[in-house]
Wavefront OBJ file of the C-alpha trace (Angstrom):
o trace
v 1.652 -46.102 -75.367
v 5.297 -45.107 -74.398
v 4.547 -41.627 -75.070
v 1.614 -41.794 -72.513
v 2.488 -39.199 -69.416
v 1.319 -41.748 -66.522
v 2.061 -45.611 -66.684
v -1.079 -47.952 -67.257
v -1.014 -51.395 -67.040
v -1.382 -53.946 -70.316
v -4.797 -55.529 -68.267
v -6.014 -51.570 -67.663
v -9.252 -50.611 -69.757
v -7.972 -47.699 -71.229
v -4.079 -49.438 -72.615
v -6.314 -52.181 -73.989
v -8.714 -49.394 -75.885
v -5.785 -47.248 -76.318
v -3.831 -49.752 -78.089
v -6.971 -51.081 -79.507
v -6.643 -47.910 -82.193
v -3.404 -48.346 -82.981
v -3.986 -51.464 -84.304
v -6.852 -50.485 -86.000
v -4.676 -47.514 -87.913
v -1.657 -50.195 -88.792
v -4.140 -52.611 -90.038
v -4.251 -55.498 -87.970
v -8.077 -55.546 -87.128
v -8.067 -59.093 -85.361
v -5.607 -57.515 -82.529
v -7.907 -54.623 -82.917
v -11.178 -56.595 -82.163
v -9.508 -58.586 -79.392
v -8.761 -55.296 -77.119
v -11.894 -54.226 -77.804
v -13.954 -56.946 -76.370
v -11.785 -56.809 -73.973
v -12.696 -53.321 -72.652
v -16.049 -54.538 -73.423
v -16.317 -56.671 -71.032
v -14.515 -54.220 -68.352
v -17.365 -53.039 -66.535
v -15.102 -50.099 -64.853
v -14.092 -49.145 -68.478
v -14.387 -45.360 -69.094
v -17.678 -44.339 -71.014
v -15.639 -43.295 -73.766
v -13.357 -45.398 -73.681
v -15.996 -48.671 -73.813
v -17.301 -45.932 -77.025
v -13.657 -46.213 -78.976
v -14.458 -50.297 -78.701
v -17.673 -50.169 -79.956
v -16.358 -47.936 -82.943
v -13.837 -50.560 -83.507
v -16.207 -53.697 -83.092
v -18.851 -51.994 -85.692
v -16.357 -51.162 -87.929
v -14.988 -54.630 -88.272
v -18.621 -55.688 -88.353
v -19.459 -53.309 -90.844
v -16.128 -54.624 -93.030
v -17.468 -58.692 -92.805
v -20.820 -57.293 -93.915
v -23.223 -57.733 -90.331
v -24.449 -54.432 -90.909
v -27.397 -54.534 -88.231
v -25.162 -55.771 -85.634
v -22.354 -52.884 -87.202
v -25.331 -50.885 -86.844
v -26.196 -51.607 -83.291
v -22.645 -51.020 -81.942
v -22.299 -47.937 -83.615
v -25.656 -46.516 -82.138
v -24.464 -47.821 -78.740
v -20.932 -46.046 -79.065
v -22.620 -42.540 -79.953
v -25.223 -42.970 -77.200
v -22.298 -43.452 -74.743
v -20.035 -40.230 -76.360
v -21.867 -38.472 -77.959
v -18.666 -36.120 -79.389
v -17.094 -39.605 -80.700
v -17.023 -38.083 -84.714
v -15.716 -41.376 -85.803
v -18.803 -43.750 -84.237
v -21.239 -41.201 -86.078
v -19.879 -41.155 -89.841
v -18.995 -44.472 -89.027
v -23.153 -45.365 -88.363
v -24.596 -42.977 -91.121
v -22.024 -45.084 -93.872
v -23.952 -48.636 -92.023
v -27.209 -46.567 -92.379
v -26.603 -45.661 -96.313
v -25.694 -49.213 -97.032
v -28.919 -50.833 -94.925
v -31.258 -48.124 -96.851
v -32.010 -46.101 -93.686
v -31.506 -42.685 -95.017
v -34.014 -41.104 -92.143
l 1 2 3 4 5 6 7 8 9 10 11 12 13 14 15 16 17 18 19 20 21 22 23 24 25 26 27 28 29 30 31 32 33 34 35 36 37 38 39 40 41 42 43 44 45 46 47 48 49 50 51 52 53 54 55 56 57 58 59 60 61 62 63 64 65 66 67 68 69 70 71 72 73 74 75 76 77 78 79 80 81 82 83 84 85 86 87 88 89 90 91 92 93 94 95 96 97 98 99 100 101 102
């Protein structure tokens, strides 16, 4: 976050999904999955950025084993950005495990 060009405050959709990642990449998915709902339930939260949370939301899902709600959070984050790589390798692994190979 210190390396963002413009300052954003800690309550601001985008630090929350921002830092949301990072804590996804070092590991600590229960920080994660907090910032996520959080931008979640920001309804001024960025398409994409309100994507990145449902990515990290499914993922944890997907990791506990609710693969049809994993599955539905992943579908959601692709309908919103549709470009978001991640959300769609992320629902086709969900997919393989459930059976639905369509």
């Amino acid at each position: 976050i210190e390396l963002c060009p413009f300052p954003l405050a800690p309550d601001e959709p985008l630090f929350r999904a921002v830092r949301a990642v990072t804590f996804q990449r070092q590991g600590r998915a229960e920080e994660a999955l907090a910032d996520a709902e959080r931008v979640l339930g920001a309804p001024e939260a960025d398409p994409r950025w309100r994507s990145s949370a449902l990515l990290i939301r499914g993922a944890a899902r997907k990791l506990k084993g609710a693969l049809e709600a994993a599955r539905a959070d992943l579908e959601q984050a692709v309908e919103l950005d549709p470009r978001n790589l991640q959300a769609r390798c992320e629902r086709a692994i969900v997919e393989g495990a459930l059976g639905d190979h369509a």
